[in-house]
N, C-alpha and C positions, 0 to 999 in steps of 0.2 A: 745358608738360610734361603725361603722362598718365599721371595714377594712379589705377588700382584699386581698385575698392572691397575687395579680397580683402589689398591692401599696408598698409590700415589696421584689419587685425579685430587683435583681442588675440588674445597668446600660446593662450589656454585654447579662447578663441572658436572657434579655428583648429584646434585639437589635437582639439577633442570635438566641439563643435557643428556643427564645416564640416569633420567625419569627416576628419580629417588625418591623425587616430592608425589609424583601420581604412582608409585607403587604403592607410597605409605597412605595414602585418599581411598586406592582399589584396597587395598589388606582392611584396612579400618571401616569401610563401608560393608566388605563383604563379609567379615565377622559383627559387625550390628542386625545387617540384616539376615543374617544365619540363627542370632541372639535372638531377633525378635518373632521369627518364624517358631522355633521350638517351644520359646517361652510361651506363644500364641498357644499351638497345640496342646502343649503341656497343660495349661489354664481351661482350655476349650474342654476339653478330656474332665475336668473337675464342675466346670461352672457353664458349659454352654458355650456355643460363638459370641455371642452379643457378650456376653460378661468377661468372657477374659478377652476382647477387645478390649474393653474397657479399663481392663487391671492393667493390660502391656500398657497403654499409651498412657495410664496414670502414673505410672511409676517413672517415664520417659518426662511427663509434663514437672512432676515431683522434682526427677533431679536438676532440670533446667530453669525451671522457673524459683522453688524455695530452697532446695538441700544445697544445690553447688551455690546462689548468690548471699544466701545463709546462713553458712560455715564459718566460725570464730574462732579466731588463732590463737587467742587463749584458752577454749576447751580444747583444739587438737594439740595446744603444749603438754594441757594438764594429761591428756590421753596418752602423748608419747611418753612424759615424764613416766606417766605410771607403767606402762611398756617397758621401758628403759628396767625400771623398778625390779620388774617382774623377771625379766632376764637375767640381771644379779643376781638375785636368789635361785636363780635355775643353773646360777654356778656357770657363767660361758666365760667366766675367766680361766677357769682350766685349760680353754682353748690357747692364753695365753704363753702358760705354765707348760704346756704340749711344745708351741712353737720354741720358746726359750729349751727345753730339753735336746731338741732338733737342734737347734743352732751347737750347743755344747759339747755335742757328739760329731755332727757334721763335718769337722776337721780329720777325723778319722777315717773316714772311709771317700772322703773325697780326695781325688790322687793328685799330688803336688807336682808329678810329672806329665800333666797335660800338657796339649799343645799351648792353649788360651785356658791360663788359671779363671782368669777373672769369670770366662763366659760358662766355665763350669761354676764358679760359686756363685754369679748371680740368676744361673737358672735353676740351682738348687733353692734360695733363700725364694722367689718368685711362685717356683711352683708351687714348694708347699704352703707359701700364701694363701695364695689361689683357691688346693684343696679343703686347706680349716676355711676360712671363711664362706666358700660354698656347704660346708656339710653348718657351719654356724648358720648359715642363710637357712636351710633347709630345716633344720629341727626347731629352731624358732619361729617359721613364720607359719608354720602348718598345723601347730598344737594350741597354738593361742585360742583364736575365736572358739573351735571344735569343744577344747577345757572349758570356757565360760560358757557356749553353751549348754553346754551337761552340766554343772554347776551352778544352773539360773543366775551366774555374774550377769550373762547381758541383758539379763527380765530387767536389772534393777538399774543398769546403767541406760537403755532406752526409755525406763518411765522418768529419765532426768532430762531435760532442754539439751540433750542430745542428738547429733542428726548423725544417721549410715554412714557421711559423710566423711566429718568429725572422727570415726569410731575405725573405718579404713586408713584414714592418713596415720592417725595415731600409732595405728598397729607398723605403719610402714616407716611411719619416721623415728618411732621408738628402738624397734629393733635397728633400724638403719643406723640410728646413734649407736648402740652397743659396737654396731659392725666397726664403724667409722672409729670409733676409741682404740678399736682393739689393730685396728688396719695402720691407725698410724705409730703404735707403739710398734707394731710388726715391721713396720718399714724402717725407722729410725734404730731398732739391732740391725734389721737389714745391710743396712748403710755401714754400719759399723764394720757386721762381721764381713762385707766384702774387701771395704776398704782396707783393714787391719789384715785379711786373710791374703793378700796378695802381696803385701809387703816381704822383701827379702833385700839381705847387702850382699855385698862381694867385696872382695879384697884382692891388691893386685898381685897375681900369683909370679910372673915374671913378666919380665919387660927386657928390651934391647938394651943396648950398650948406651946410646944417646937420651933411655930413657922415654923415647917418645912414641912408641908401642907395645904393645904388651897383652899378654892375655888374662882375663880375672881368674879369682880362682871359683871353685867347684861346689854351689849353692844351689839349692830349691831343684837339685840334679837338669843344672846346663850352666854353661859358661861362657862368656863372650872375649870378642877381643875387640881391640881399639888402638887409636890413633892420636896424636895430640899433634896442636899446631900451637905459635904462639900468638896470645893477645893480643890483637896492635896498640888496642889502649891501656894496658895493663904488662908494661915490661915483667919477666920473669914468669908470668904467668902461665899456663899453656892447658888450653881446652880442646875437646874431641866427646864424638859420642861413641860408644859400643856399636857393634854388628845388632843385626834385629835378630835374636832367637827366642821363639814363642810370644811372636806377639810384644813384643816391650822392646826399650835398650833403656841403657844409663848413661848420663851426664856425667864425662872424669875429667875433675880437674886435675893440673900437678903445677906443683908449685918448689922454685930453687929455692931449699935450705941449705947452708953452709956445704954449698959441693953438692948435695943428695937432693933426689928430687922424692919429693913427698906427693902420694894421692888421694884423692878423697871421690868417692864414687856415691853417686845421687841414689837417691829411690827408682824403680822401674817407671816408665813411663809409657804411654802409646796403650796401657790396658785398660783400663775405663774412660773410653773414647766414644762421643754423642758425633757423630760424622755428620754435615748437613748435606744430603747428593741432591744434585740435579739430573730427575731425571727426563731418558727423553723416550720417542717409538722407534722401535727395531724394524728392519725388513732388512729383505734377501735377497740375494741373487742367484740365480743358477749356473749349470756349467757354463753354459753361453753368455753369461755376464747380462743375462736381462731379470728384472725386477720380478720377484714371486714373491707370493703371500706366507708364505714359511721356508724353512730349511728340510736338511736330510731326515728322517727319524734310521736312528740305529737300531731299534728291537729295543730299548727300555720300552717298559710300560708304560710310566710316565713320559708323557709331552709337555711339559713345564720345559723343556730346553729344546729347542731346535740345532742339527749341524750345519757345520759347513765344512767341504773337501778339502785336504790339503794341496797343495799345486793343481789349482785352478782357477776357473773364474769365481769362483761363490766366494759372495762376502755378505758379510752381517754390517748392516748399514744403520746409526743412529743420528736421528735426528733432532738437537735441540733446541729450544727455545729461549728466548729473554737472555742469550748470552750476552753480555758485557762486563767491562771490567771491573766496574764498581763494587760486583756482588763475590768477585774473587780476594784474599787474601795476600796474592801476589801482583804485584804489576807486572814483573816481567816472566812472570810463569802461571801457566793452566794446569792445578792438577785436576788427575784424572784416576780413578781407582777399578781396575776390572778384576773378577772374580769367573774367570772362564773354566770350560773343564776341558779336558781330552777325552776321547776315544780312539785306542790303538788297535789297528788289524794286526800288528803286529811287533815286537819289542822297538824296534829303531834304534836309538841311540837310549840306551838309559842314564849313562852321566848329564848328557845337556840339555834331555828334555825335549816334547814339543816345540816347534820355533815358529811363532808365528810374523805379523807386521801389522802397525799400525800408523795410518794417517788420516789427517784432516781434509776435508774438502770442501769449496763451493757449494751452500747447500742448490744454487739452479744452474751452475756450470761447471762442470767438472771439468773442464780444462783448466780450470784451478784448484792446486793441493800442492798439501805440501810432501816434502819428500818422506818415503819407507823409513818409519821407525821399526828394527826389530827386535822381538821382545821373544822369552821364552816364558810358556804358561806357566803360573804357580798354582798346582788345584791345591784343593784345601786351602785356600790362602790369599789375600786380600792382599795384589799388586797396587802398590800408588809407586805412580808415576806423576812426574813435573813436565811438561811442554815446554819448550822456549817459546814465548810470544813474537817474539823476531828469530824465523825460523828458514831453512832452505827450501824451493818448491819449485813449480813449473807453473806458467801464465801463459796458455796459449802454445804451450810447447817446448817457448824458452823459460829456461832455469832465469830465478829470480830469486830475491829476496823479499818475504812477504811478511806480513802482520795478522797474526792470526784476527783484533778487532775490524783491521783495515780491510783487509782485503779477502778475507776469508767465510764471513759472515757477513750476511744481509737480512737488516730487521730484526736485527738478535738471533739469527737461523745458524748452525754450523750441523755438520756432517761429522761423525767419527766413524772410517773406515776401519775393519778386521780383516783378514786373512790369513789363514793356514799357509805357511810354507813347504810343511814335509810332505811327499806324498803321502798314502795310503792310512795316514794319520785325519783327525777331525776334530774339528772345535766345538763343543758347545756351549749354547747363550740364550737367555732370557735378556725382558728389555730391560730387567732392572741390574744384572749382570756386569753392565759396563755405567757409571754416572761422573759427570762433573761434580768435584768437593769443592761447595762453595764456602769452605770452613768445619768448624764444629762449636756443637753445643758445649753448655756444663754437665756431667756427668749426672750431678745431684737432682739439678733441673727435669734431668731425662727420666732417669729413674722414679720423680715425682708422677712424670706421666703416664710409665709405666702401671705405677701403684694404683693413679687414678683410675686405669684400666678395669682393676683389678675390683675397685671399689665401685662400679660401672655394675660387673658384672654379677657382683654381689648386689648389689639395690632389686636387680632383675629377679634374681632367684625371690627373694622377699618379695616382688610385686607376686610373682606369681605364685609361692605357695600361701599367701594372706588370699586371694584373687581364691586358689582351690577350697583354703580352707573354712570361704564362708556358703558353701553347700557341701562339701561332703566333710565324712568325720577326721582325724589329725590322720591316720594312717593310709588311709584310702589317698588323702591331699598329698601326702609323703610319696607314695607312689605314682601319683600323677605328675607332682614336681619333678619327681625323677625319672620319669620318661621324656618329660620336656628335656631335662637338661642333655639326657642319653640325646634324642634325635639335634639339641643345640649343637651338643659338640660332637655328637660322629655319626651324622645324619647327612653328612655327605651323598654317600652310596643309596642308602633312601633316596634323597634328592634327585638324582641324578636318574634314577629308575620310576620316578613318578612323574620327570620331566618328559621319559623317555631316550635318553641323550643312550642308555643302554640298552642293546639289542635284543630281543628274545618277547618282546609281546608285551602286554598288561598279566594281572593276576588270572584270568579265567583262560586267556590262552599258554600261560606256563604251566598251568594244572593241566590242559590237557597235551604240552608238551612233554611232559616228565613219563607219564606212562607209552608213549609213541616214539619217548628216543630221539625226537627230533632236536637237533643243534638249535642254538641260540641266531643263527647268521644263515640258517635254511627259512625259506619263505613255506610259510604253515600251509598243509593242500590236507582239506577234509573230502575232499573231490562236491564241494559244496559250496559255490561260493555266495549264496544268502548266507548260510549259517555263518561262515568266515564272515564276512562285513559285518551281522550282526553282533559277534564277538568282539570285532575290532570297536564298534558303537559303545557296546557295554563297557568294554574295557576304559576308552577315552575317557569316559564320566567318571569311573571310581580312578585313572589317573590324577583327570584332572581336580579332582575331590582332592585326593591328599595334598598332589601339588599347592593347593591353596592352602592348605593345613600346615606343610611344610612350611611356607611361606609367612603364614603369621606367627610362627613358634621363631622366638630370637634364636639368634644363632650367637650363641652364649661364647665362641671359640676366638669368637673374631674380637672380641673386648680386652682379648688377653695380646698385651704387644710386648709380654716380655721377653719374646726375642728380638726385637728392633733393642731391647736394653741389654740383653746379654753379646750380639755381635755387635754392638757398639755402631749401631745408629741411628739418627734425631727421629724420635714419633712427631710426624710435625703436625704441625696448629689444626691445617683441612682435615686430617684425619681424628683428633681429639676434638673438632669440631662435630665430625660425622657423629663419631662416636657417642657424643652427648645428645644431639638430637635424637639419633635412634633408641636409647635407654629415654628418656623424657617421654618419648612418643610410645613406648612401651608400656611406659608407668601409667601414662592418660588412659589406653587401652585393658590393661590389668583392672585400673581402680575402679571406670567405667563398669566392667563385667562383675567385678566387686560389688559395687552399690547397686548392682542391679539384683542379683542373687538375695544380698543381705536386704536388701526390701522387699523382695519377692518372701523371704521366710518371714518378716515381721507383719504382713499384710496376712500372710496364712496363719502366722499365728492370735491373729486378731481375729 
């Protein structure tokens, strides 16, 4: 899974420090005044300068001064309810009847020999969440106003103590209801069919002579072995768990009947896990053991991980914060969970693996740490490991006995060292890659927030095809909504090419790159260089044109966190925090361009 360093800052962090709050001031300023310049012209083109002055800043005074402090929660009930209404009869319970046929099939073609059951069926039941309710979002919010206005519904409902106002929420919270009914019946089979779909037993196939090992037998195609020790407070008793295969083990007890010992093996456990990590910031080192701002790049495309060399000085150094004991689970143990990868120049050893080490350190004196933990990478696979908090180290030189709170951390600061052992072998790591578990959530809990994600993302789609659908007709707003969502969720590469971040020019020097053959990473020579700067001028403006464009279109991708729910860890508070201002702050902006449109047409049509 790949997260972000940007999916882990705090609430506040995010709001002030990483300008969240004056990005969303610059977007919402620079779409009003972009609103009100066209609206201007638009009007002027009809009525003169002096008159559509007049028209933009009345409809601006209209909403601020009587429509918004004028709005009655009882007509925008009555308007949802009838919303609501109107979506029954347009049949979106089918959308129900759809997902329940999904669920009933879905056992079939989902493979029971994954690694991680669970993270296969809960990004099956997720996704297709996700998709019905966006295609629900999209064919209900874009036909509504478009049908009543061809149908003079809205002559008759504007000649009533009705305000634009009123007539936008209605349409938003109407349909949002439908969404909301249909989202929580979605999640609650969700829950079912995960929780029910991952259930398997085992039985014990053999065992030793003493009884007190033994291997299960041959379920859900794998099988574990185990260990049993006995109870100290329960004579006769004797408990142990399974080996971890795929993600789970089981609880066996065995218990002396008349000479025989009898087993009874638990439910799978360890597979719907809400992990709470602490994380912390990554840096490097180089061959010479001095501090760099990244690692190796091996030739992936992708830089989401950085290396580090095996037998050398490079290490991957994490720094983090608020460590104390209180917020761990254990007192006399730190866990710690990493997710590193390998890259091999060449086989090595293929039975034992990559071998790397890990320690603690002094986050301002490294002459304190404690001693080489060595560990062999697991890719694909979520190592936790336990620390002893009273552990072996060096102070100064001499070997000591240390305390990972005592002596090890200063200010809540600690250090966790990585390195590569084998030669010509390589680690890689992202900062989110290695975290302290300072516990875990409830699974159900988690899930809920993933759902809400989901339901986030859905409200969005609704603002904005109600938002398209009160100027242009349902089809025309269908295709606009659908271009929004296209650049939300794979507007990436867009992005990134109107930031510039991608080499090769703007629009007007890659058209005249394409017939010249020139590369993308050769510097443009028309043997002119007025003409060049004035290309590169023109270019900047329709960059940065879309840039801004890109910029106020949600990015619809980022509301979906049901993979923090299928590998099984906690979406926490700052981030469902973010998430909900940002959808709030969207919907102000939607409704705003809403009520402005929809009085702009009842003003023309008066």
């Amino acid at each position: 899974m790949r997260i972000e360093e940007n999916q882990f800052w705090g609430f506040f962090e995010w709001l002030i420090f990483q300008y969240g709050l004056l990005q969303g001031i610059v977007v919402a300023f620079a779409v009003g005044l972009l609103g009100f310049i066209i609206c201007y012209l638009v009007s002027m083109a009809r009525n003169g300068p002096g008159e559509a002055f007049y028209n933009v800043t009345r409809v601006v005074y209209e909403l601020l001064a009587r429509d918004l402090p004028g709005t009655s929660g009882r007509r925008v009930y009555a308007l949802a309810k009838l919303s609501f209404q109107e979506a029954i009869r347009r049949k979106v319970l089918v959308v129900m009847a759809v997902f329940v046929v999904v669920l009933l099939f879905a056992g079939w073609f989902l493979d029971p020999g994954a690694n991680n059951i669970a993270q296969l069926y809960i990004s099956c039941v997720m996704t297709g969440t996700s998709y019905l309710l966006i295609l629900l979002g999209l064919f209900l919010s874009c036909f509504s106003i478009p049908n009543d206005i061809k149908n003079k519904t809205i002559q008759t409902i504007s000649t009533k103590p009705v305000r634009p106002t009123e007539m936008i929420l209605g349409r938003i919270l109407g349909f949002g209801g439908v969404g909301t009914v249909l989202l929580l019946g979605m999640g609650l089979l969700s829950y079912q069919f995960v929780t029910r779909g991952i259930q398997h037993s085992h039985e014990v196939e053999e065992f030793a002579a003493d009884g007190l090992s033994g291997t299960t037998s041959y379920d859900a195609q794998h099988e574990h072995t185990f260990e049993l020790i006995e109870d100290e407070n329960e004579p006769g008793v004797y408990r142990g768990t399974t080996n971890e295969v795929k993600g789970h083990v089981h609880q066996v007890t065995g218990r002396m009947v008349d000479g025989t010992m009898e087993y009874e093996i638990g439910p799978p456990e360890g597979l719907l896990a809400a992990r709470i990590p602490i994380y912390g910031s990554l840096q490097f080192t180089d061959r010479q053991g001095n501090l760099t701002e990244g690692g190796l790049s091996v030739g992936y495309e992708s830089e989401y991980q950085s290396y580090i060399e095996g037998a050398s000085l490079m290490s991957a150094i994490w720094t983090f914060d608020g460590v104390r004991q209180s917020r761990f689970p254990f007192e006399d143990k730190l866990p710690i969970e990493l997710s590193l990868k390998a890259f091999r120049t060449f086989k090595g050893d293929i039975v034992t693996g990559v071998q790397g080490e890990i320690y603690l350190q002094h986050p301002t004196d490294e002459r304190i740490q404690s001693e080489r933990i060595p560990f062999i990478v697991k890719e694909f696979a979520v190592d936790y490991r336990e620390i002893d908090v009273d552990l072996n180290g060096t102070k100064d030189g001499q070997p000591q006995k240390l305390n990972i709170y005592d002596d090890l951390t200063e200010d809540g600061q600690l250090k966790v060292v990585v390195r590569c052992r084998d030669p010509g072998q390589y680690f890689g790591m992202a900062a989110a890659d290695l975290y302290l578990k300072a516990g875990e959530s409830t699974f159900g809990w988690n899930m809920f927030k993933g759902f809400l994600g989901l339901w986030m993302q859905m409200m969005l789609v609704i603002c904005v095809g109600v938002m398209f659908s009160t100027f242009l007709s349902g089809p025309v707003a269908m295709v606009a909504t659908a271009a929004c969502l296209v650049l939300g969720f794979f507007g990436g590469m867009a992005f990134d090419i109107a930031s510039g971040e991608i080499p090769g020019g703007g629009p007007i020097e890659s058209l005249i790159r394409i017939p010249m053959q020139t590369g993308a990473m050769v510097d443009l020579d028309l043997g002119n260089p007025v003409l060049e700067k004035t290309i590169r001028i023109v270019d900047s403006g329709i960059m940065y044109t879309l840039f801004s464009v890109f910029q106020a279109i949600p990015s619809f991708e980022q509301f979906n966190t049901a993979e923090f729910v299928a590998y099984g860890y906690n979406i926490n508070g700052p981030l469902v925090a973010r998430h909900l201002v940002m959808a709030f702050a969207y919907f102000m902006l939607t409704f705003t361009i809403a009520y402005f449109f929809l009085k702009t047409r009842e003003i023309a049509a008066s």
